[in-house]
C-alpha positions, 0 to 999 in steps of 0.5 A, spaced: 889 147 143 890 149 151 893 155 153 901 156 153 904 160 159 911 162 159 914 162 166 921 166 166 921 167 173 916 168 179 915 175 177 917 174 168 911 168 169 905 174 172 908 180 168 909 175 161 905 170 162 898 173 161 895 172 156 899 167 152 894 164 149 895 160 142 895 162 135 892 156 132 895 157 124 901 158 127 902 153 133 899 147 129 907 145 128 909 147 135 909 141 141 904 143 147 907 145 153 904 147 159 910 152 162 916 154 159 922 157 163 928 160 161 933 154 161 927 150 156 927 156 151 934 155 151 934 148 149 927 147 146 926 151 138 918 148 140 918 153 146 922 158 144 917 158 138 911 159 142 915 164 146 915 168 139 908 167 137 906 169 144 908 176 143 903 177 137 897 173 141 900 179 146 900 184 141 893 184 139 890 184 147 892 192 146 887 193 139 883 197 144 888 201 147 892 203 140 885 205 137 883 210 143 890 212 144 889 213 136 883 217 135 879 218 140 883 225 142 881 227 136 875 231 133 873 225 128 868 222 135 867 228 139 860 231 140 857 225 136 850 223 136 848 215 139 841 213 141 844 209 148 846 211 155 854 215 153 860 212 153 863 215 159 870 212 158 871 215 151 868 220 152 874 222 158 879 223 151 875 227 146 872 231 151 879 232 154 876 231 161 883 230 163 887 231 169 891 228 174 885 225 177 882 224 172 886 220 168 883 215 162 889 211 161 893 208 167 898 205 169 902 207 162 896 203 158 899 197 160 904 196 155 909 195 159 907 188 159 907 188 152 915 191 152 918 185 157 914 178 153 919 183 146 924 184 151 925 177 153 924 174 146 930 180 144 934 177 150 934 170 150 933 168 142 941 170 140 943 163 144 936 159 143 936 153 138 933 156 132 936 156 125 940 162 124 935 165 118 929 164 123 932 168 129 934 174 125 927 174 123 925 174 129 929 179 132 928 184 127 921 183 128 921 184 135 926 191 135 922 193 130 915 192 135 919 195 141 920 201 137 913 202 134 911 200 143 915 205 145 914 210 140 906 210 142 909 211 149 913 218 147 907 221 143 902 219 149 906 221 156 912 224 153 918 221 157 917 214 160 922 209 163 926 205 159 927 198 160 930 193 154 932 188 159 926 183 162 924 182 169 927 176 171 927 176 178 926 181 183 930 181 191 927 188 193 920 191 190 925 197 189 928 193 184 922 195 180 922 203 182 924 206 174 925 213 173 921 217 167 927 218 161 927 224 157 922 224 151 930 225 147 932 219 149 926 215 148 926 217 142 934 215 141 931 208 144 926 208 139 931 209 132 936 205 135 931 199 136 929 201 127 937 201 125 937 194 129 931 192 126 932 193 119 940 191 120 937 183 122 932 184 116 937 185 112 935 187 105 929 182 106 923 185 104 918 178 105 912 178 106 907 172 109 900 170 106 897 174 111 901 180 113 900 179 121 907 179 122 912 185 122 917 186 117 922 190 114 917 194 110 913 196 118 921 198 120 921 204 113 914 205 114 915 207 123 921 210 120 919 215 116 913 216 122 919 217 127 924 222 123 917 225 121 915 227 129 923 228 130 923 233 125 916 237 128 917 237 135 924 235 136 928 239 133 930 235 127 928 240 122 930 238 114 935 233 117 930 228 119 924 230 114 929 228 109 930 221 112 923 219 113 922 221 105 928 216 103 924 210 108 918 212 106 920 212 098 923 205 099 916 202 101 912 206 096 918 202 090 916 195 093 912 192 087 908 187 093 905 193 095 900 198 093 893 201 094 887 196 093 882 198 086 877 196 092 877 201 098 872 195 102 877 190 100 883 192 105 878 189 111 874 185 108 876 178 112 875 173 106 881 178 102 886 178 107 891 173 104 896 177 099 893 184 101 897 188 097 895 194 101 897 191 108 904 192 111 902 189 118 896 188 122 893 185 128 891 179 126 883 176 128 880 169 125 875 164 126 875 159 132 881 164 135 880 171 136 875 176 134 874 183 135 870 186 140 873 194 141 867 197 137 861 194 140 859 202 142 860 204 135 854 199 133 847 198 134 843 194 139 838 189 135 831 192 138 834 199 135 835 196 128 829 194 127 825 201 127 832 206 124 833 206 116 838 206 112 838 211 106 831 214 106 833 220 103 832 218 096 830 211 098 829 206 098 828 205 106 832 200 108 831 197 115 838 196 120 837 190 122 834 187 113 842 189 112 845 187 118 841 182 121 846 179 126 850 185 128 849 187 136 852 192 140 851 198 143 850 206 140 854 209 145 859 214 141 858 217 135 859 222 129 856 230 131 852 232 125 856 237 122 861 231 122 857 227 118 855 233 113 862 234 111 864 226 110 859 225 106 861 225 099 856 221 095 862 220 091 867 217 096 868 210 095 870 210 103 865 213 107 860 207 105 865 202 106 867 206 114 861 208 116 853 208 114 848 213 117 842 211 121 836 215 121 829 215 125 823 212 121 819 219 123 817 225 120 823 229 116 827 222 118 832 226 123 839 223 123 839 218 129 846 215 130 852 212 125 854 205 125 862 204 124 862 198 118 870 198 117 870 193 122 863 189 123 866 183 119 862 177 115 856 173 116 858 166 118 854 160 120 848 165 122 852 169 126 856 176 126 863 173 125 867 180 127 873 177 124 876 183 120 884 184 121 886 191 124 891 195 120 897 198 124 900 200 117 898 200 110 900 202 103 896 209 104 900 210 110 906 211 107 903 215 101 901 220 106 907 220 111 910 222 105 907 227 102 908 230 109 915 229 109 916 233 102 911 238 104 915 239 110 921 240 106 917 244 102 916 239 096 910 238 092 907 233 095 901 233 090 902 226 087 901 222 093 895 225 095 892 225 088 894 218 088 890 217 095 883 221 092 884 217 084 882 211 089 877 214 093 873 217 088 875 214 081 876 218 074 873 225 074 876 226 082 878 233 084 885 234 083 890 237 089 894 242 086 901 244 090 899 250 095 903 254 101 905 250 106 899 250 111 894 249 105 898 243 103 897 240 111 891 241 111 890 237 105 894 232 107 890 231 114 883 231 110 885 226 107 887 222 113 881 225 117 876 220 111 881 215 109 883 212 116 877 212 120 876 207 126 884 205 125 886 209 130 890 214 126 887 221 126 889 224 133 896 222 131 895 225 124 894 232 128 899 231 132 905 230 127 902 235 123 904 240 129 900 243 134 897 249 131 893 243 128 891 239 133 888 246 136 885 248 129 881 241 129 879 240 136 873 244 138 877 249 143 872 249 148 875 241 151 882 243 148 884 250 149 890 252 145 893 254 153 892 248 155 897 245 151 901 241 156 894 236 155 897 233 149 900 230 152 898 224 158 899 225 165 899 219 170 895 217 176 896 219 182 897 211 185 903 210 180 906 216 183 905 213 190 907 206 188 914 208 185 917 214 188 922 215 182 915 217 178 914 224 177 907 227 173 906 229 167 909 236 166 903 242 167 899 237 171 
């Protein structure tokens, strides 16, 4: 199917356009159009359809983006040991070389792009000629993805312009100038687009075969994200823990979900179909799109062949005997004493996130790590890297819960048993309620071995409270005096090219 590009206006087509290509499943039905304008969406339930689909196409161009955002910062891939030439991009995050020159994401990490294709949907869909069942649907899928967009830009900058009107035509280029908000009214945006979400929703909690689109169960699951980081660093104390914890239990009562027997079984790409673990991911499939974000957490397929797998007790297995067709790079890795600490024989999840490479030489020192979560299938002779990315799951849920009742000072034992029964089976050591910081620091164990490579880990710490993240992250990159860095600051260029644009405080 060829491309589909919609075309607001000049400035709607190169802000909107890009990256509007199809999604074959859910375009079969949709008319072929070559460009679409306003008036067409208005008047064409096809064009208006492929508008829609679209947005997710452009969704899933940000999978690198929300992965390093997400867990790069943290202590999960810093120090790590790789057998390739250092990727230096990444390593900018974890080593917090960050400065207002020295800037690992710019230009907002291009997400604004991402707000303007929801922003146009959210704008014309109330008049298109879509039944009406449909166009609520749609529109609370896409309040619900502004609010998760925009939430990923208050946790990484702080305040940033706002904008839920698309960019339709531009006399000046100074139509374009936009002030940073304070993060007290993006957040105001952000649980006002939730309300709105969940108001069109209205009560429906269904869920497609694969669950790639955005529900109603994604707007709780954001909620009680939301009211969770509101409540820590906002000021919204027990007000708001007490409105995540009510979300979060409506999520955790709906019987399509719950956690998979089979830990593997959450990503493994022939399972996707009624994943009850899955609320929303990034949808990848054959003769679409795969995944290509972690080619640096893999190997390259000379190093297969002389690296083991297992030699200790045995037997040896040679990387490329048990990956034959994966290629790659190691270029980001684990640091030793990381992979010592997660590796517990008895946790079904470490396996099935990430397997230990060794040298074939006296000792078998430790080589590297390969990151399994995501290497995908063999299909026709090839690695085929279709596994879709969780942006929420069930275990999410029991987590960002148990959370919220410990910060409402609740014993939050039985959601984190809930995640151990399934990590490590009958027998599993059982988490007994503790004084508030132990129990945090439980929840983020957890979180540091059930979430890895899924962009979790860096917000985890961060939501917990910044006492956290400054135990966690090695205080040579990140100082408990430097606390200004938790947050992003933007580059010099975007200062110059908008002068309503002020940096980063502390930067």
């Amino acid at each position: 199917m060829k491309p589909h590009i919609v075309t607001i206006t000049l400035v709607g087509c190169l802000i909107a356009g890009s990256g509007l290509f199809s999604c074959q499943n859910e375009l079969r039905e949709v008319i072929p159009q070559t460009s679409l304008n306003q008036s067409l969406v208005l008047s064409d339930a096809n064009a208006a359809q492929t508008l829609y689909t679209g947005v997710y196409s452009s969704f899933r161009n940000y999978h690198s983006t929300l992965f390093a955002l997400g867990e790069m910062r943290s202590d999960l891939w810093s120090d790590g040991l790789f057998t390739e030439s250092e990727d230096a991009g990444l390593k900018q995050y974890w080593s917090h070389n960050i400065s207002r020159n020295n800037v690992p994401v710019d230009n907002w990490g291009g997400l604004y792009n991402l707000v303007d294709r929801i922003n146009t949907v959210i704008k014309l869909f109330p008049s298109a000629p879509l039944d009406d069942a449909k166009r609520k649907t749609y529109l609370a899928e896409m309040y619900g993805m502004r609010a998760f967009v925009y939430y990923t830009l208050l946790r990484t900058w702080g305040g940033v312009p706002i904008t839920t009107e698309p960019v339709t035509a531009v006399e000046n280029l100074t139509d374009l100038y936009k002030a940073r908000s304070t993060p007290e009214d993006v957040m105001k945006l952000i649980k006002s687009d939730l309300e709105q979400s969940l108001t069109l929703f209205a009560g429906s909690n269904a869920f497609a075969t694969k669950r790639v689109n955005w529900n109603r169960a994604a707007s709780l699951t954001l909620k009680g994200d939301v009211f969770i980081w509101s409540g820590t660093h906002m000021g919204g104390g027990n007000a708001d823990f007490t409105v995540a914890k009510s979300a979060l239990e409506e999520v955790k009562a709906l019987p399509t979900l719950g956690l998979q027997a089979t830990y593997a079984d959450i990503f493994d790409p022939t399972k996707k179909s009624n994943n009850r673990e899955i609320i929303f991911a990034i949808n990848y499939e054959k003769n679409e799109a795969i995944q290509g974000v972690y080619g640096s957490f893999l190997v390259n397929t000379t190093q297969a062949g002389t690296l083991f797998f297992d030699p200790v007790p045995g037997p040896a297995v040679a990387v490329n005997t048990t990956f034959p067709f994966v290629a790659g790079a190691s270029r980001v890795g684990m640091s030793s004493a990381t992979i010592t600490k997660l590796s517990n024989p008895n946790d079904q999840r470490i396996r099935a996130s990430f397997r230990v490479m060794y040298r074939n030489t006296a000792g078998f020192p430790i080589a590297a790590v390969m990151l399994t979560k995501f290497i995908g299938r063999v299909d026709a002779g090839i690695q085929l890297y279709d596994n879709d990315f969780p942006i929420y799951r069930y275990a999410d849920v029991l987590l960002l819960l148990a959370e919220a009742n410990m910060k409402l000072g609740n014993d939050p034992s039985a959601d984190i048993n809930a995640i151990r029964a399934r990590a490590y089976g009958t027998g599993f050591t059982v988490y007994t309620n503790g004084n508030q910081e132990t129990n945090m620091n439980a929840i983020l164990d957890e979180y540091l071995r059930e979430f890895i490579g899924e962009g979790k880990r860096w917000w985890a710490l961060r939501r917990a409270g910044n006492a956290y993240v400054f135990a966690a992250v090695n205080p040579v990159y990140l100082p408990a005096a430097q606390a200004f860095k938790l947050v992003l600051p933007i580059s010099v260029s975007m200062l110059n090219t908008d002068p309503k644009l002020v940096q980063t405080p502390g930067y």
